[in-house]
Legacy VTK file of the C-alpha trace (Angstrom):
# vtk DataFile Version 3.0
C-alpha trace
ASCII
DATASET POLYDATA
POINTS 653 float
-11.116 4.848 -2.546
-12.518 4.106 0.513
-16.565 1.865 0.830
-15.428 0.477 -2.266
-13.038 -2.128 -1.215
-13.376 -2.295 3.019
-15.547 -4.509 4.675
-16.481 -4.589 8.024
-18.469 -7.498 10.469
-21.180 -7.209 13.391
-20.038 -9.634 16.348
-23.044 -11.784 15.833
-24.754 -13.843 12.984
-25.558 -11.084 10.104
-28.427 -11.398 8.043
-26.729 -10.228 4.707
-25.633 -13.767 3.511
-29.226 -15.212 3.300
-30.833 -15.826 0.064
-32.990 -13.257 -1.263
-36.210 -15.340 -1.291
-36.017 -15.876 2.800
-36.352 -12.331 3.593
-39.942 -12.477 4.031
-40.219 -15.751 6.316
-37.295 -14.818 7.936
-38.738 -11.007 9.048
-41.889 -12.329 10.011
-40.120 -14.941 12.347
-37.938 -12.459 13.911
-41.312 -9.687 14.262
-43.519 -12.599 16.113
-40.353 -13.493 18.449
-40.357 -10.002 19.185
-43.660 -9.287 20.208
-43.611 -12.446 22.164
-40.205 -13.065 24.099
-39.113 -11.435 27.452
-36.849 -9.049 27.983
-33.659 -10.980 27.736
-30.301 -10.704 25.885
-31.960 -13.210 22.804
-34.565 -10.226 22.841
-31.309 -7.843 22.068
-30.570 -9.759 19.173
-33.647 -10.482 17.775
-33.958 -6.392 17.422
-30.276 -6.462 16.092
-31.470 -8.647 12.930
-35.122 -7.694 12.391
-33.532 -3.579 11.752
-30.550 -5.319 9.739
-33.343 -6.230 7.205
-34.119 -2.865 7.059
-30.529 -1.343 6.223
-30.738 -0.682 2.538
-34.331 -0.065 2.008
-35.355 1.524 4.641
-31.829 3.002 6.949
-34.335 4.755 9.289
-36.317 1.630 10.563
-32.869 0.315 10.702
-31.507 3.099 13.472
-34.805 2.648 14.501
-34.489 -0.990 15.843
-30.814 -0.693 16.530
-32.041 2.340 19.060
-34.516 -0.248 20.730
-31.584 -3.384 21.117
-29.309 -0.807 22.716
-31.682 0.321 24.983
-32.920 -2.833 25.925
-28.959 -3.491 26.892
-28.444 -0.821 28.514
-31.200 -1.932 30.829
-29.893 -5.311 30.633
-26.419 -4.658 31.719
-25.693 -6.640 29.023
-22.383 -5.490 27.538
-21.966 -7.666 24.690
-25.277 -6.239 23.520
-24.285 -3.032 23.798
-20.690 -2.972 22.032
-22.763 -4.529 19.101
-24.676 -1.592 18.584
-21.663 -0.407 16.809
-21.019 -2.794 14.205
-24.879 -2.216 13.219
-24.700 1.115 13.369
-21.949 1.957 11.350
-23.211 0.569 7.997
-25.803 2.712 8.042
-23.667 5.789 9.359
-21.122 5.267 6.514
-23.407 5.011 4.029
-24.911 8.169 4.822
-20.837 9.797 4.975
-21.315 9.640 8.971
-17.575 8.336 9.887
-16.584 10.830 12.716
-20.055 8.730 14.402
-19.106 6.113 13.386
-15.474 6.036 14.516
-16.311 6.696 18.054
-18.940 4.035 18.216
-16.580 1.356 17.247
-13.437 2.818 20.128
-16.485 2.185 22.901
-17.356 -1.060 21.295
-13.490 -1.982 21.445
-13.319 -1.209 24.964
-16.286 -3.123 25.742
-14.853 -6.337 24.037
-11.350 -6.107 25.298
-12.570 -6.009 28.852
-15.710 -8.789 28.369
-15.526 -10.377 24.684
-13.536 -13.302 23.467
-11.009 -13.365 20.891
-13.123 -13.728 17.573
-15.349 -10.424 18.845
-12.220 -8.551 19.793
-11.448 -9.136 16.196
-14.376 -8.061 14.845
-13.894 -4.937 17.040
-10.606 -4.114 15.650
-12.026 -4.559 11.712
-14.775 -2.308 12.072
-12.133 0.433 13.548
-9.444 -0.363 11.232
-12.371 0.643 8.654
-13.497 3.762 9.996
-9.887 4.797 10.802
-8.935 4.393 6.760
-12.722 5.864 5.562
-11.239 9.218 7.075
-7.913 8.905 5.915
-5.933 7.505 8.782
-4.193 4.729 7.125
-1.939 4.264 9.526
-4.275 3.927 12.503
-6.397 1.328 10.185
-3.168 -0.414 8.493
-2.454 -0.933 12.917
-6.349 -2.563 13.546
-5.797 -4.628 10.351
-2.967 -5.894 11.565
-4.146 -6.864 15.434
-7.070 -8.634 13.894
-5.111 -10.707 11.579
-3.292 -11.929 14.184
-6.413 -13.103 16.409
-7.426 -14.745 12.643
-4.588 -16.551 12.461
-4.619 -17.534 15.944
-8.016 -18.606 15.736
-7.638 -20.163 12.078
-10.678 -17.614 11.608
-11.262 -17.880 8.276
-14.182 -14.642 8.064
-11.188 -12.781 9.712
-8.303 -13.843 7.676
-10.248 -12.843 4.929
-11.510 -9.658 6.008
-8.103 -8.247 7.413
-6.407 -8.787 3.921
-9.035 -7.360 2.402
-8.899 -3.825 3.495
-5.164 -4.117 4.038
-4.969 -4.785 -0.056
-7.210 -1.662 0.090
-4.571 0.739 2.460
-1.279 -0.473 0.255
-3.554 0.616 -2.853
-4.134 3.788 -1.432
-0.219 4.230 -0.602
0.770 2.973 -4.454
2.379 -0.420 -3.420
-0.147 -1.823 -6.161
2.240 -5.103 -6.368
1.519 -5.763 -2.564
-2.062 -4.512 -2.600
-2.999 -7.127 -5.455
-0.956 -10.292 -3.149
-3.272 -9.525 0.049
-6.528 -8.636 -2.184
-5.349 -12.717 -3.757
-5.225 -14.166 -0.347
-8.828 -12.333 0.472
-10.188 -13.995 -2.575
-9.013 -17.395 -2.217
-10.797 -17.373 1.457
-14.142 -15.375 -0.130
-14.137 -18.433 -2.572
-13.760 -21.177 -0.033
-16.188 -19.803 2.305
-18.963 -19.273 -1.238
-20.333 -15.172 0.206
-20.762 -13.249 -2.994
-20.119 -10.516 -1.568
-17.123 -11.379 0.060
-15.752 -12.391 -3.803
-17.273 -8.868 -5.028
-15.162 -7.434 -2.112
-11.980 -9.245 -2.786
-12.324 -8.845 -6.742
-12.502 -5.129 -6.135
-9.056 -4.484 -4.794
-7.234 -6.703 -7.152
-9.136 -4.770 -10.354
-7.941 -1.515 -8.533
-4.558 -2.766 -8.334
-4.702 -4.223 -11.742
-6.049 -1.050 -12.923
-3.343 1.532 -11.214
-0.505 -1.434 -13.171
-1.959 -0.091 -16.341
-3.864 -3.873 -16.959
-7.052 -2.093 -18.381
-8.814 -5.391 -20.033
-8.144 -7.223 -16.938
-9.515 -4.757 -14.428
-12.467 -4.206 -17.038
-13.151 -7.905 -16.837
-12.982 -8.065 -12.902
-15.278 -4.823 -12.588
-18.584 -6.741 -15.268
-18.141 -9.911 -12.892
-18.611 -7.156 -9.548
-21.776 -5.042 -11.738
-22.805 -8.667 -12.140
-22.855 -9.760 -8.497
-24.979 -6.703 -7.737
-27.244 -7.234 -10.319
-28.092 -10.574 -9.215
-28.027 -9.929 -5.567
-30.116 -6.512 -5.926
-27.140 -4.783 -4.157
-27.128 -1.227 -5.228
-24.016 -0.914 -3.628
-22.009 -3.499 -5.313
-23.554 -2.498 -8.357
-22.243 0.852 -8.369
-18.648 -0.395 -7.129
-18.580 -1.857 -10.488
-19.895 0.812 -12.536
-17.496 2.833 -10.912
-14.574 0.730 -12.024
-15.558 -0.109 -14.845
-15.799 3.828 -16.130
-12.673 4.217 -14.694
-11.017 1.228 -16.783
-12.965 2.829 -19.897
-11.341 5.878 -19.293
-8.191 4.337 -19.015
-8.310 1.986 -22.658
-9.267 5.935 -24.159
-13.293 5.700 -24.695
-14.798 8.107 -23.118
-18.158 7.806 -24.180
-18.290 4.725 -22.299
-16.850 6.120 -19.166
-19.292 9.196 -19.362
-22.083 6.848 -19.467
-21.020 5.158 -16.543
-19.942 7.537 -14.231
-23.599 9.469 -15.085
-25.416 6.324 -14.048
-23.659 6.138 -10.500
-24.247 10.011 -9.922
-27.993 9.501 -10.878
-28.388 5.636 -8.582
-26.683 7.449 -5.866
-28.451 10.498 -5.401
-31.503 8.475 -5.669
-30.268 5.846 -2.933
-28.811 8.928 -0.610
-25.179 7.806 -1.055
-23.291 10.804 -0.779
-19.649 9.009 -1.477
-20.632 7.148 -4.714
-21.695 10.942 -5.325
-18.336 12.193 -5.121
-16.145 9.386 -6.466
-18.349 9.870 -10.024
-17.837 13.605 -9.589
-14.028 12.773 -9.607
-14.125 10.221 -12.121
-15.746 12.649 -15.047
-14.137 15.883 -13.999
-10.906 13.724 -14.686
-12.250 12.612 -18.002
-13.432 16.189 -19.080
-10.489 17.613 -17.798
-7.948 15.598 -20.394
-10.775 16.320 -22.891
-10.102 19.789 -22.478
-13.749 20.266 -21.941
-13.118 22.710 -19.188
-16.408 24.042 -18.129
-17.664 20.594 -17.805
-15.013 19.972 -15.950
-15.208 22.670 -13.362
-18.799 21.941 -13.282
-18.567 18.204 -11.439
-15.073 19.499 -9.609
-17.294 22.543 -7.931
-20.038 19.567 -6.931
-17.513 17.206 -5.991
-15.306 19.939 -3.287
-17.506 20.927 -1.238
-19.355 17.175 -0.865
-15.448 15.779 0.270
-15.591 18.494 2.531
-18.980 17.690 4.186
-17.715 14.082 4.440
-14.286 14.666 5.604
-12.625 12.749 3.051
-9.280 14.482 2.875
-7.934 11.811 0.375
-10.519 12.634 -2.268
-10.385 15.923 -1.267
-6.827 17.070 -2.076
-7.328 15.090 -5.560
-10.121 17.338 -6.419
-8.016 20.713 -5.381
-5.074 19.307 -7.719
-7.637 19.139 -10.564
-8.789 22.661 -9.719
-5.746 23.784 -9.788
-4.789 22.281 -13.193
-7.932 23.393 -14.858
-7.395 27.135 -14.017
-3.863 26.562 -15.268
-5.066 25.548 -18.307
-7.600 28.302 -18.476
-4.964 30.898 -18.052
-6.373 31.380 -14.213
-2.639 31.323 -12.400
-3.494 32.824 -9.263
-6.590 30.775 -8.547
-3.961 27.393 -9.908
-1.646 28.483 -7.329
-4.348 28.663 -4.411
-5.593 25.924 -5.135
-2.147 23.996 -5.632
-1.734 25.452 -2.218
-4.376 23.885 -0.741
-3.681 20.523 -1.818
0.020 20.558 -0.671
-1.541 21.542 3.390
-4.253 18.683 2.442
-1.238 16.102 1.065
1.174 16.681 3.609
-1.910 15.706 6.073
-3.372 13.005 4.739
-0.330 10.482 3.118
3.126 10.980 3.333
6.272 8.696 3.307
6.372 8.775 6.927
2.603 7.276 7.326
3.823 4.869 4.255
7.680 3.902 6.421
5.241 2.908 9.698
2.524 1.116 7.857
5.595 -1.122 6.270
7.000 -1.018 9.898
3.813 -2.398 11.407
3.981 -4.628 8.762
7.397 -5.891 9.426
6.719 -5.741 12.895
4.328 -8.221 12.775
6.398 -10.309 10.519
8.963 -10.803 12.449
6.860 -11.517 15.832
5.353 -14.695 14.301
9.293 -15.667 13.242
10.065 -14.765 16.801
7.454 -17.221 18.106
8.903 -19.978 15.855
12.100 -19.409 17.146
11.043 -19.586 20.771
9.184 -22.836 19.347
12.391 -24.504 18.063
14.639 -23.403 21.256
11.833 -25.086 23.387
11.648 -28.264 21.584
15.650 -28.292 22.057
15.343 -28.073 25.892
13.182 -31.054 25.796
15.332 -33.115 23.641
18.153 -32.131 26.129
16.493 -33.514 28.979
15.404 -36.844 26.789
18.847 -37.388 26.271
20.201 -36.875 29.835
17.132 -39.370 30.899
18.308 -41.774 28.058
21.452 -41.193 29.459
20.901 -42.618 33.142
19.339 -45.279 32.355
22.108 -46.688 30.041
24.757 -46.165 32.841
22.314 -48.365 35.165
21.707 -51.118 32.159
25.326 -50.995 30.762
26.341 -54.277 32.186
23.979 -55.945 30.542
22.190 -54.261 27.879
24.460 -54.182 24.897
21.353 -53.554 22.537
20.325 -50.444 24.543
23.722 -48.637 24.178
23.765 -49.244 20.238
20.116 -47.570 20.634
21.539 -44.732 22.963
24.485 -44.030 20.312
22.107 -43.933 17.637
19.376 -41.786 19.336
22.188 -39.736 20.094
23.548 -39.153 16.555
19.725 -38.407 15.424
19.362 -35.396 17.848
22.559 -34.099 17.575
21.587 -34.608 13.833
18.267 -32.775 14.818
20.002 -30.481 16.750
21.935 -29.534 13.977
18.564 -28.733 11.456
16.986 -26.731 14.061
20.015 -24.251 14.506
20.023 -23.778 11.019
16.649 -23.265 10.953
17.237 -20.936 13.790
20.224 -18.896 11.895
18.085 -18.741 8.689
15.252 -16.750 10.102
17.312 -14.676 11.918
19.207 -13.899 8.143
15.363 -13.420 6.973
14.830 -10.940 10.213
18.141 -9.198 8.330
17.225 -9.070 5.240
13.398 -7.955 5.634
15.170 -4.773 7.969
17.274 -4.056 5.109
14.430 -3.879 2.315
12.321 -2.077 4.462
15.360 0.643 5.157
15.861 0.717 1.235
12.328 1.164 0.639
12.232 3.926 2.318
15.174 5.331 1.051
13.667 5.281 -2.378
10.161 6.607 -1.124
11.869 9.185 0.524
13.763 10.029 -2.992
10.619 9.618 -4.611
8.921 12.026 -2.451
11.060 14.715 -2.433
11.720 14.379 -6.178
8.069 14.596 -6.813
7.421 17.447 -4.609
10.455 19.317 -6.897
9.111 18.797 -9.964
5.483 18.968 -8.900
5.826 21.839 -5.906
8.426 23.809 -6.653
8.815 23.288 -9.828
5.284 24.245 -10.716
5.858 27.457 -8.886
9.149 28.909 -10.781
6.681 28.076 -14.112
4.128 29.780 -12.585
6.551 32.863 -11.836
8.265 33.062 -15.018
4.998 32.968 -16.826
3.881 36.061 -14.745
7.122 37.657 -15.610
6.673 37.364 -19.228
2.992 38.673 -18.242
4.620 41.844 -17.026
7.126 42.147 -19.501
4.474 42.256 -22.295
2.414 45.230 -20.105
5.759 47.672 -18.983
7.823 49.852 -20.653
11.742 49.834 -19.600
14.679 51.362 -20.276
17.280 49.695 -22.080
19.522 49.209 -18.427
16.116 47.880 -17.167
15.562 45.614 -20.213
19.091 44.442 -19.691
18.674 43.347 -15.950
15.290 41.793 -16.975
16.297 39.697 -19.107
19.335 38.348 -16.788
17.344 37.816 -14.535
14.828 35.518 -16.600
17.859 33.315 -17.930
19.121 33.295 -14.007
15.313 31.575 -13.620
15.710 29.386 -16.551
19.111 28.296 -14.916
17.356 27.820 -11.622
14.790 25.926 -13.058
16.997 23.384 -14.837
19.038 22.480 -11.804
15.439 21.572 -10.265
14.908 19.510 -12.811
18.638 18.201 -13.168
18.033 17.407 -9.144
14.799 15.714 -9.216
15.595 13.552 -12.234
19.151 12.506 -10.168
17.325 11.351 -7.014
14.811 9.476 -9.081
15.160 9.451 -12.847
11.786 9.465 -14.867
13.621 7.116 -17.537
13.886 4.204 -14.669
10.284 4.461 -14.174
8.504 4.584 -17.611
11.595 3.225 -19.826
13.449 0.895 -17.241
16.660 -0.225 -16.383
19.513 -0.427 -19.167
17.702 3.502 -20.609
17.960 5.019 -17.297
21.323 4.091 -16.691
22.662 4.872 -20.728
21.056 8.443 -19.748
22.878 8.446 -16.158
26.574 7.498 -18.414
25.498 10.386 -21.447
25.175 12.731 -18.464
28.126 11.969 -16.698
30.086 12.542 -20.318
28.583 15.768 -21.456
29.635 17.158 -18.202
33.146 16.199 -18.691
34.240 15.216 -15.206
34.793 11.608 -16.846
34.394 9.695 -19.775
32.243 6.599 -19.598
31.912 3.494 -22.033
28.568 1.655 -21.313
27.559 -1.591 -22.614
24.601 -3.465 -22.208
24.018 -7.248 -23.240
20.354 -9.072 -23.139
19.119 -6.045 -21.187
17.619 -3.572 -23.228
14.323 -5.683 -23.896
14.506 -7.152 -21.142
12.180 -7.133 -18.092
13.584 -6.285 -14.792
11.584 -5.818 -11.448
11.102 -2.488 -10.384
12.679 -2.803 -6.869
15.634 -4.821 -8.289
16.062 -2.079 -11.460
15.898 0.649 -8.785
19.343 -1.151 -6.400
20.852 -2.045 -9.339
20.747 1.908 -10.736
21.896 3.424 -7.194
25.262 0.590 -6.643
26.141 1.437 -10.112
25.518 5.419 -9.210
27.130 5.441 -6.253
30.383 3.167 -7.904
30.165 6.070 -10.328
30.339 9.040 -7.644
33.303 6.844 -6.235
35.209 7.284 -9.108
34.901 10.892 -9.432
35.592 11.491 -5.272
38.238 9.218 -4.859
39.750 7.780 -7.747
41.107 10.990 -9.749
40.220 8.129 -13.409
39.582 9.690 -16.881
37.996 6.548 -17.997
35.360 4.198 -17.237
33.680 1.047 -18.510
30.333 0.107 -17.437
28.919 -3.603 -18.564
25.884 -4.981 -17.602
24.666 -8.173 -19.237
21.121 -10.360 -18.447
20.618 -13.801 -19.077
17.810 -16.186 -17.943
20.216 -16.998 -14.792
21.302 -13.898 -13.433
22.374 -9.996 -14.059
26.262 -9.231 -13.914
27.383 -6.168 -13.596
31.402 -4.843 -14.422
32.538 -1.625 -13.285
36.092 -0.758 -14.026
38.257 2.611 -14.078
41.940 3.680 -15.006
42.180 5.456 -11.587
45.046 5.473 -8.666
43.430 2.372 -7.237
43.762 1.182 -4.086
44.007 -2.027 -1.682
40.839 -3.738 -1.503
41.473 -5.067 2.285
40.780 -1.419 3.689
37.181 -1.457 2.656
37.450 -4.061 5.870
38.073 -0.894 7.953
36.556 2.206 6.148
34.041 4.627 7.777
32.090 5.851 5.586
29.145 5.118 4.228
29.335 4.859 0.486
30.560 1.284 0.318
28.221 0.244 2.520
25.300 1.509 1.154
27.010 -1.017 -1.900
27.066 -4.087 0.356
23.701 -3.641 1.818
22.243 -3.058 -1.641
24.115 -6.157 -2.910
23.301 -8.444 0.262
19.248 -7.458 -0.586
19.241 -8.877 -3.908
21.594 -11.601 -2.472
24.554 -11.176 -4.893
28.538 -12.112 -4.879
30.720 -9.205 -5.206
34.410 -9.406 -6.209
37.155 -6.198 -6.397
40.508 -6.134 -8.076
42.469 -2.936 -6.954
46.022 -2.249 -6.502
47.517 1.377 -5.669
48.213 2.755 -9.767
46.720 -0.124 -11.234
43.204 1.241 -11.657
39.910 -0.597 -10.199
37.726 -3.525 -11.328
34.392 -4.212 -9.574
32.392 -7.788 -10.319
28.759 -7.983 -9.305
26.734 -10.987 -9.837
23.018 -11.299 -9.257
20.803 -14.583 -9.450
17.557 -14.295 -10.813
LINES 1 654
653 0 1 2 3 4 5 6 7 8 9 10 11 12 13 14 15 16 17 18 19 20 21 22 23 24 25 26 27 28 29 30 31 32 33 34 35 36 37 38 39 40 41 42 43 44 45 46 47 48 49 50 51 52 53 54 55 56 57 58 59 60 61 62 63 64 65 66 67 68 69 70 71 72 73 74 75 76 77 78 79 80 81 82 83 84 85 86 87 88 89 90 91 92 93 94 95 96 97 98 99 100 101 102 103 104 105 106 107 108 109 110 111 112 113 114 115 116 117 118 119 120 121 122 123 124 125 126 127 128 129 130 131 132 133 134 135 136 137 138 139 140 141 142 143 144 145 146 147 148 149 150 151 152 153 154 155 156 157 158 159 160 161 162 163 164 165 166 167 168 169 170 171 172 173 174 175 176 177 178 179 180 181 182 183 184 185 186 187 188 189 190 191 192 193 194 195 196 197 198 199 200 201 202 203 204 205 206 207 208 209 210 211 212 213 214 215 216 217 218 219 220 221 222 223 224 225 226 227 228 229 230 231 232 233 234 235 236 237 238 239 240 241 242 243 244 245 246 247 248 249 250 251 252 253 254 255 256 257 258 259 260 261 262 263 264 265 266 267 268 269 270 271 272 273 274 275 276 277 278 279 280 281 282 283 284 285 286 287 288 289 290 291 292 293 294 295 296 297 298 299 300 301 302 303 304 305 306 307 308 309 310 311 312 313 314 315 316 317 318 319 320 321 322 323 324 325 326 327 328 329 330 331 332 333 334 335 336 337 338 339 340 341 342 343 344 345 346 347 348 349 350 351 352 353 354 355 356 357 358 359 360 361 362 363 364 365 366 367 368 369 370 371 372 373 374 375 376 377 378 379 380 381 382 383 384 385 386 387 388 389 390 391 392 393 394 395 396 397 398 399 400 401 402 403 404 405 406 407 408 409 410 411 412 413 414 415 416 417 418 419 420 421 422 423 424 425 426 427 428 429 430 431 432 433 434 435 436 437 438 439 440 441 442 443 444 445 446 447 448 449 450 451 452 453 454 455 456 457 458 459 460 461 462 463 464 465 466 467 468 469 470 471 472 473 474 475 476 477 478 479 480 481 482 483 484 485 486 487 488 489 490 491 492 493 494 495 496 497 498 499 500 501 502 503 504 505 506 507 508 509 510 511 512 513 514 515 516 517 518 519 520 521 522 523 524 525 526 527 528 529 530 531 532 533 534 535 536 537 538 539 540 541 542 543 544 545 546 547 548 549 550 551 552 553 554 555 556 557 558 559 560 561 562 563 564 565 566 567 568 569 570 571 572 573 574 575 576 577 578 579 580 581 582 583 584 585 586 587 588 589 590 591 592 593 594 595 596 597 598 599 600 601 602 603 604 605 606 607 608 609 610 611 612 613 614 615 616 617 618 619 620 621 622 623 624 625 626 627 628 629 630 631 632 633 634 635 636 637 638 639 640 641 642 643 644 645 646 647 648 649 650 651 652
């Protein structure tokens, strides 16, 4: 989703956090100072907040006024006033489905600011294109602005920044499916929306947590989060807000299986929208029930609101909402017996996916991410090695003037030894310090490499099962089609029917493939049933027999990432065996307690000696170390050559 949980900031005082009751004093002020003052830059501004008045009731007095300020500017020469055109501007542009405008208002507004604002408007710049950047799907380019302008917030101790920048960034790791790390910025977004008391700002802040809330399956707590938001625009008179949480609330109703409720609510953002000319609450509702009618098997209904909601996407260049709505085309004349039209529309949304979001935009958001990580560690460390210089040249001072005193200041060199052994003391602390970030630099490279390793498996795993997958269906159903409508010899019949259990064959291995590189039991039934289902496998194909054991872990809960490392050491221990170790028999244990996961891998293979993992080349053992290094565990091996192989992993919690 995209208006529903950014925010963006004008470079100047707004007039969107006064009370609802000042409006009237407040315009009337601003329309005398008008009429009255000279032609001067407070002139500019003075337009710039009498047409912000103006921006939900009446948009065209808005543009209007913002028109005038520029001009005035423009004949001004005064920059400052013209860059803030743009972050005017583009509320009323996006709520009208204008980003393309939009987007190149705010690039000449950055250039402006970067060559005569100061730091807190260069921030603001960066926001506002950060915003425009993910409203047309760009998540990268916005996940980049974020990013610049949290660092100017931090450097500034900005709080409107701070709070802005993770804000949308909880909105872009949303949007990508890190729901986990989209709910910890959309946190930190809230806590500064509270401190600073802006309504709006909460209503912002609680929208991205209830989305992430919502996508982990919490239905009563994103329901909850979504009547405080309907709330906030009811008593603000914010049609806006309102319909952000009418919106999420239908979607959480959908979600807990009442779909009267939803219905309701998505019907009374469709008819608030079309009567406030807000084309993208328009389409989200049109996704929202075409979604509900669709696993209601109500299909006409359905294909009704998808038909309304393509070609509105289209007109607005939302790609992300677009592709959704050609997937639910494409399942609805699948269901309807329609597998041509299924397959061009499945088509379509594969060119419109691959655009829009895949794991390489995902990999360089995280990168950016990381990036920025690590330069504020960098900083520290340049910090600490600076405050070390100084201490050295403290002590050599210190030093000097002992040699000149020594005679006769006995007191002084017991002060000199002992300021001595506190900075080397000091010393000491700081290059620990120094070595621990630089582990932390180590370790943060090495999740981000896993993570996308398992994205990347994910990905193509999905795009079996879902692409290709979908297609051999699709195919075999059209053969059984044609076998139905033809008449063949018995030779024919023969080869026909070969060649439909060669497809079945072909379309198990698909499936046997996918489910390898990420298996649907780690996902919805976790841990100790994905890897009981990796062991039966490994046994019914008979390359080795397997004897797994599991103690304190089947109802247990184990964290996603850590489940996921845990599954691929044990796999790739497994494929070990098989390569290398020529075994008949295995044992796998794997026992949780409150303390820590252990995890005992042993075979009756050749064996061999442990010390020339020191020196091996390829990459299967390290792929083990690096897995066991991220979750910071101990390993320990016991090999000998014909003596078999015993593997010890231990994990803290």
């Amino acid at each position: 989703m995209k208006k529903r949980c950014l925010s963006i900031l004008v470079a100047a005082g707004c007039f969107c956090n006064l009370g609802y009751g000042q409006r009237p004093a407040y315009r009337d002020s601003l329309a005398q100072l008008i009429h009255t003052r000279p032609d001067d830059s407070s002139k500019v501004m003075h337009y710039y907040q009498y047409g912000e008045i103006y921006e939900t009731s009446n948009p065209d007095s808005a543009v209007w006024y913002y028109a005038k300020a520029k001009s005035l500017a423009e004949k001004l020469s005064f920059k400052k006033g013209i860059a803030m055109f743009a972050s005017y501007q583009i509320v009323v542009l996006n709520n009208r489905g204008k980003f393309r405008e939009a987007l190149e208002l705010c690039k000449e507004a950055v250039a402006i600011y970067e060559e005569v604002g100061n730091k807190s408007e260069l921030g603001t710049a960066y926001i506002n294109l950060g915003s425009e950047w993910q409203y047309l799907s760009d998540f990268q380019s916005a996940a980049e602005n974020y990013l610049k302008a949290n660092k100017i917030g931090e450097e500034l101790n900005n709080k409107k920044l701070l709070r802005i920048t993770n804000n949308n960034l909880s909105s872009v790791f949303n949007v990508l499916q890190q729901f986990e790390k989209g709910k910890n910025y959309g946190e930190k977004s809230l806590q500064i929306a509270t401190e600073l008391k802006d309504d709006y700002a909460i209503a912002s802040s609680i929208i991205n947590i209830a989305s992430s809330e919502q996508a982990l399956k919490e239905y009563d707590k994103s329901l909850q989060l979504y009547k405080k938001v309907e709330q906030t625009g009811i008593n603000t008179e914010d049609y806006l807000t309102l319909m952000d949480g009418w919106l999420g609330m239908a979607d959480n109703y959908r979600g807990l299986k009442n779909p009267s409720s939803a219905e309701q609510y998505y019907k009374k953002v469709i008819d608030l929208s079309r009567q406030k000319n807000a084309p993208e609450y328009e389409m989200y509702a049109y996704m929202g029930i075409s979604d509900l009618y669709l696993k209601q098997k109500q299909y006409p209904s359905a294909k009704e609101y998808i038909n309304k909601g393509i070609p509105l996407a289209q007109e607005l260049g939302s790609r992300f909402e677009l592709k959704d709505l050609y997937l639910r085309a494409s399942e609805l004349n699948e269901a309807t017996g329609n597998i041509s039209v299924a397959l061009a529309f499945r088509k379509k949304f594969e060119l419109v996916n691959d655009s829009v979001i895949n794991e390489k935009n995902t990999a360089n958001i995280n990168l950016l991410e990381a990036k920025y990580e690590f330069g504020k560690k960098e900083v520290l460390i340049k910090e600490l090695e600076a405050e070390k210089k100084l201490q050295d040249l403290s002590l050599r001072q210190k030093n000097t003037f002992n040699y000149i005193l020594l005679g006769s200041a006995l007191t002084l060199l017991i002060i000199s030894l002992l300021s001595f052994r506190n900075y080397k003391q000091k010393q000491k602390l700081q290059q620990q310090r120094i070595n621990e970030l630089e582990t932390e630099k180590k370790l943060t490279a090495v999740e981000a490499v896993l993570k996308g390793e398992e994205q990347e498996r994910t990905r193509l795993a999905k795009d079996l099962h879902d692409g290709l997958g979908g297609m051999l269906s699709g195919i075999k159903y059209s053969f059984q089609t044609m076998r139905g409508n033809l008449i063949m010899t018995p030779e024919n019949q023969q080869a026909f029917e070969r060649s439909m259990d060669m497809l079945d064959s072909s379309i198990k291995e698909m499936r046997r493939v996918a489910h390898n590189m990420m298996p649907e039991a780690l996902v919805k039934f976790g841990l100790d049933t994905a890897l009981k289902d990796f062991c039966n496998d490994i046994n019914q194909s008979g390359a080795l027999k397997i004897n797994y054991q599991s103690l304190g872990l089947e109802n247990s809960v184990v964290q996603q990432t850590t489940a996921i490392t845990i599954y691929r050491i044990i796999q790739e221990l497994i494929n070990n065996m098989m390569k290398h170790a020529a075994a008949k028999h295995a044992i796998v244990q794997v026992s949780k307690t409150d303390d820590a996961i252990s995890i005992t891998v042993e075979d009756d293979g050749k064996g061999f000696d442990p010390a020339t993992l020191k020196n091996a080349r390829g990459i299967g053992w390290e792929n083990i170390q690096s897995r066991v290094d991220y979750l910071k565990g101990m390993v320990d091996i016991q090999s000998a050559p014909g003596k078999g192989t015993s593997v010890h992993i231990e994990i803290k919690n």
